[in-house]
C-alpha positions in Angstrom: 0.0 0.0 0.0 2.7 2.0 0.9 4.6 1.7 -2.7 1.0 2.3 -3.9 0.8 5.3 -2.6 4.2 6.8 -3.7 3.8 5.8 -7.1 0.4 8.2 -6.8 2.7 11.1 -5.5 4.8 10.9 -8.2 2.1 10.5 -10.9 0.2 13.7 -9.4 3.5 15.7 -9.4 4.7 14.7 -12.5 0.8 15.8 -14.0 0.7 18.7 -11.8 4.5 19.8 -13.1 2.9 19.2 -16.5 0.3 21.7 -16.3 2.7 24.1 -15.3 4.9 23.5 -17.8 2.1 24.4 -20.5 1.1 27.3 -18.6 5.0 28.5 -18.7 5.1 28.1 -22.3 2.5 29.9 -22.9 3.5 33.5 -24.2 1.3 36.6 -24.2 0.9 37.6 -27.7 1.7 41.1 -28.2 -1.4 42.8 -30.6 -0.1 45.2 -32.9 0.7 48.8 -32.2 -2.2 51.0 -33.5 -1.0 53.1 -36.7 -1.4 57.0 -35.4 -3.7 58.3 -37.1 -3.0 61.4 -38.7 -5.8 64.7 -37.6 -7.6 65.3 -40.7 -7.2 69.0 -41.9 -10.2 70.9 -42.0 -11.5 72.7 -45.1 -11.9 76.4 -45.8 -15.3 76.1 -46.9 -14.8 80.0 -47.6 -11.7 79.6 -49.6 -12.7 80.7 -53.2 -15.4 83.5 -52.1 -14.5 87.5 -51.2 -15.0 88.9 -48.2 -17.6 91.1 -49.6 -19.5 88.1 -50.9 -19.2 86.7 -46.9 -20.7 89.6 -45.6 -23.8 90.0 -48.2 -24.5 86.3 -47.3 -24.6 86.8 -43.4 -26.6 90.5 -43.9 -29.1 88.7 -46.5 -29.9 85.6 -43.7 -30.2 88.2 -40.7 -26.8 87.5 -38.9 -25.3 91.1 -39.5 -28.0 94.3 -39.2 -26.6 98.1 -39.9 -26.1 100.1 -37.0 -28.2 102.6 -36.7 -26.1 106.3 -37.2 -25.6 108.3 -34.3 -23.4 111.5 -33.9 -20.9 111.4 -31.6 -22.3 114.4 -29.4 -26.1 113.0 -28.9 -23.8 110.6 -27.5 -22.3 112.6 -24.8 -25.5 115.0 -24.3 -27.1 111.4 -23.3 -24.2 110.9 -20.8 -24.1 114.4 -19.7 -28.0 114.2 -18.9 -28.0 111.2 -16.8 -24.9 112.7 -14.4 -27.4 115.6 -14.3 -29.7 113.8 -12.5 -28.2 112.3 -9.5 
């Protein structure tokens, strides 16, 4: 019984020294390094127009609006009126 058992010991060791064997072998494949991807440039969209042409397109849709004229010294009298006050 005694031989038996010894012979088990060694079977278990020598299948247990097996399995780690195999797991030793085993090498971690490395994945491929991502290419770098390269930042797209972006487009002038506005490349082949004037700058006049730009700014009739933003007064025509409402994005631009004239200023309405007013002379420099209304300007101050409106200043000059509201110091007045206090």
């Amino acid at each position: 019984v005694d031989e038996l058992m010894r012979q088990e010991v060694k079977n278990l060791k020598l299948a247990v020294d097996r399995e780690k064997g195999k797991k030793k072998k085993k090498k971690n494949k490395k994945g491929k390094k991502g290419s770098k991807k390269k930042k797209k440039k972006e487009k002038d969209l506005t490349a082949d127009r004037t700058l006049e042409s730009l700014y009739e397109e933003l007064v025509l849709e409402g994005f631009l609006i004239r200023p309405l004229n007013i002379k420099l010294s209304e300007y101050i009298a409106t200043g000059l009126k509201l110091n007045q006050g206090s």
